[in-house]
N, C-alpha and C positions, 0 to 999 in steps of 0.2 A: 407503694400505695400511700405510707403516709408523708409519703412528699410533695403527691401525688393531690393529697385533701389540703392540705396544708397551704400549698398554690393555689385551689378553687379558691380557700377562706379570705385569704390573701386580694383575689379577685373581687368577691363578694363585697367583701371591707373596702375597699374600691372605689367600687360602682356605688355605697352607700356615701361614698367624700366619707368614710373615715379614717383620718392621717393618721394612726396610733395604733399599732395591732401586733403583739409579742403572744408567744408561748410558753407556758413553764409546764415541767413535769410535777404531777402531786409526790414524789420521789424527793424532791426537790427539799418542802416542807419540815423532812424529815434530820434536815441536814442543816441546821441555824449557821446563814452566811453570818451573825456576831450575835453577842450575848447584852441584854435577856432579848428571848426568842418568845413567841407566843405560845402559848398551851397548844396540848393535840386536841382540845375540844373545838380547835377553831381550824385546822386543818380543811383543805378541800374532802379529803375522803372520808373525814369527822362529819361532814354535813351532806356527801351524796357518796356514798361507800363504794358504786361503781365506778367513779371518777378517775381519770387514767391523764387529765389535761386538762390545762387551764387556759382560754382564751381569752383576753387581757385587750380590752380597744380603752381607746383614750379621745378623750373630744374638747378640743382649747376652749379657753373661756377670755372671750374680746377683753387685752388689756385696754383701751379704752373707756368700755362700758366700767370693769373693775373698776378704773383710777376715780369715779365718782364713787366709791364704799366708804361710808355704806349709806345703803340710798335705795329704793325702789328699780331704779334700772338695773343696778346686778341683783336685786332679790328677783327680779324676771329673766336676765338672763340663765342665772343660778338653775334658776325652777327648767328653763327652755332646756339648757344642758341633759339637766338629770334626767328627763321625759326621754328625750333622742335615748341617752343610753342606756334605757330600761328597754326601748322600742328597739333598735338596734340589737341588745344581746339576744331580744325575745326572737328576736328575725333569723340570727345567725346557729340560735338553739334549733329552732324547726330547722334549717335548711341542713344543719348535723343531720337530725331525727329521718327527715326523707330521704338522707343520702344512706342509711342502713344504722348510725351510732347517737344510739341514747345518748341526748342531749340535756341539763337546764340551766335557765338565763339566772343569773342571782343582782337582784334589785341592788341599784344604788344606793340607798341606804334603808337599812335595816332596821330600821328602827323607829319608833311613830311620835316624830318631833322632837321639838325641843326640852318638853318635861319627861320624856324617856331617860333623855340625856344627863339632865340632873338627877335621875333617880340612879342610873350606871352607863356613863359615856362612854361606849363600846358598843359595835355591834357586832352581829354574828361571826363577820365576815370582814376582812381587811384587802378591798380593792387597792389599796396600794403596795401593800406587799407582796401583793401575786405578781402587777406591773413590774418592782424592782426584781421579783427571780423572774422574769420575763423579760427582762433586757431594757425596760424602755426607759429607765431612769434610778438615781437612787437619793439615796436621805439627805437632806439638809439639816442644819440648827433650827427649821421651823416644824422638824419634824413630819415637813411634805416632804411628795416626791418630785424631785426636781428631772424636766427633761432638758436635753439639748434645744428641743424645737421653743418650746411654749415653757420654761423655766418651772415653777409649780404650778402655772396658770391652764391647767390639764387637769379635769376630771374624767376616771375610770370606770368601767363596767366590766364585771367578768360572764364566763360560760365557763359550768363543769361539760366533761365530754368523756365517754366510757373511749374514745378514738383515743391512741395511743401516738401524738403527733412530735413529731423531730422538735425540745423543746430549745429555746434561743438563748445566748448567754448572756448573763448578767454585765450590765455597764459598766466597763474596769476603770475607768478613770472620774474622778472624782468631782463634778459640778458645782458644789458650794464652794464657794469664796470666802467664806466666811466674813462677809464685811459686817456681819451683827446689823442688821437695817430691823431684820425681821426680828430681833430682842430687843432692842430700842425704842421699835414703833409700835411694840404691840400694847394695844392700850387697857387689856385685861393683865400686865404684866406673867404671862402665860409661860412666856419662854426663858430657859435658861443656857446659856452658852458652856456651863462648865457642865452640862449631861450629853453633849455633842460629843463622839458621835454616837451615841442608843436613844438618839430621837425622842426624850421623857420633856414631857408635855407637861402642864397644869391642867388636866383635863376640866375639873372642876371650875376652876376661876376660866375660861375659855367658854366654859357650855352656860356660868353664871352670864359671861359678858354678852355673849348672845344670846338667851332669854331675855333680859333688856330689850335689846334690837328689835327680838323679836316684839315685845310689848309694844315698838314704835313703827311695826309693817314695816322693818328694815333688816333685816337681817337675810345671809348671815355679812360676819363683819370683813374678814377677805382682806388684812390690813397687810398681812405676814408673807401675803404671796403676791399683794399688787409692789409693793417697795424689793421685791427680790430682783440683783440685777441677772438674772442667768433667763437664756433664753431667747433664740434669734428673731419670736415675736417682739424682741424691744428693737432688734435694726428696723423691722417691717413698719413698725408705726412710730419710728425717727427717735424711740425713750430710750436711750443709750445712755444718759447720764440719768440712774438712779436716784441723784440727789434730791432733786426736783420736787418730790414728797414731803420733803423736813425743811427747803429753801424757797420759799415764794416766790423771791426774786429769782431764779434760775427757769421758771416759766408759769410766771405772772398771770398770764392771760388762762391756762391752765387750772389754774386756783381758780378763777372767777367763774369757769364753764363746770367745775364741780362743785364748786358751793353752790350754782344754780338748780341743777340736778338735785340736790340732797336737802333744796329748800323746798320739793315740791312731792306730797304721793304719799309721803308717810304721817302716821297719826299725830 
């Protein structure tokens, strides 16, 4: 039976074009894959105590549009992203619910903007840590989750589900590279290479540099994950050399099609 659901969701995710869709058991949770580990207040069955599964879809975010950040065209695609995966898990909760197992969708971000985030940048809920015990990717020095497909250029959605489903195993081989791109370029100085690998962030100076942004209709800033080189969307749109971010001369013409983008939209 639950190989059984498992396959339909499989399907469903599908027929919706979304490429990203893993399993974890809230069992899982219990068991910190490395230290420090998040509190049990943030736990799936800390927030719907029937929760038995966590369904984990993930939905790319056009390196293209990125490489102009920050700028008005990724604060739209950003926004377009998050919309789909609120709509998506809300989809994939009811079709749980009618198929007989309490289902709910948990929002992409939890939290109401940018002055949330200065006042405690965390939200309830860590869509990317469900994804990494879900198999679809794991941590970098930028402290995202990096995948095979889309490198960190993949934003998350989860569904709690009382359905007890065969969960997927975590990705054993390790994705970062560690070429330091994303502590180098980040322009909040946010990142530090000697807390790699427990993913500790500046969360603060990060949520200050985008308040900024945001004050200028550009946000957020996406600097950490457009210069990562991991991720077969860099063969698909020909960015195989990373460098090209921090070297003008390596594609010149590049430079001038995002400085045009990021001259225009925001305040």
């Amino acid at each position: 039976m639950s190989s059984d659901l498992k396959s339909a969701i499989r399907k469903r995710c599908k027929k919706m074009e979304i490429p990203l869709v893993g399993v974890a058991s809230v069992e899982q949770w219990k068991v910190p894959p490395y230290l420090p580990w998040m509190p049990e207040e943030f736990y799936p069955q800390s927030i719907y105590p029937e929760a038995r599964s966590v369904i984990v879809i993930g939905l790319p975010v056009s390196l293209p549009v990125l490489e102009t950040s920050p700028s008005i065209y990724y604060r739209e695609l950003y926004n377009t992203v998050n919309a789909l995966l609120d709509q998506y898990t809300y989809r994939l909760a009811n079709f749980l619910n009618d198929s007989g197992h309490p289902s709910i969708f948990v929002p992409r971000d939890g939290y109401f903007g940018i002055k949330a985030l200065l006042k405690n940048p965390i939200a309830f809920f860590s869509h990317r840590h469900a994804a990494f015990l879900a198999g679809l990717g794991n941590f970098g020095v930028n402290n995202m989750l990096l995948t095979p497909e889309f490198g960190p250029r993949v934003r998350f959605g989860s569904v709690f589900t009382t359905a007890e489903l065969e969960p997927d195993r975590p990705l054993e081989s390790q994705l970062c590279t560690r070429c330091m791109r994303c502590v180098k370029m980040c322009p909040a100085n946010a990142l530090d290479d000697r807390d790699y690998p427990l993913g500790l962030t500046d969360k603060k100076s990060c949520a200050e540099h985008s308040n900024e942004l945001n004050r200028q209709g550009i946000s957020p800033c996406g600097i950490c994950i457009k210069v990562c080189p991991v991720g077969e969307d860099r063969r698909l749109y020909g960015r195989m050399d990373a460098s090209i971010y921090s070297k003008r001369d390596r594609f010149p013409e590049g430079h001038r099609a995002w400085e045009h983008v990021r001259s225009y939209g925001g305040i």
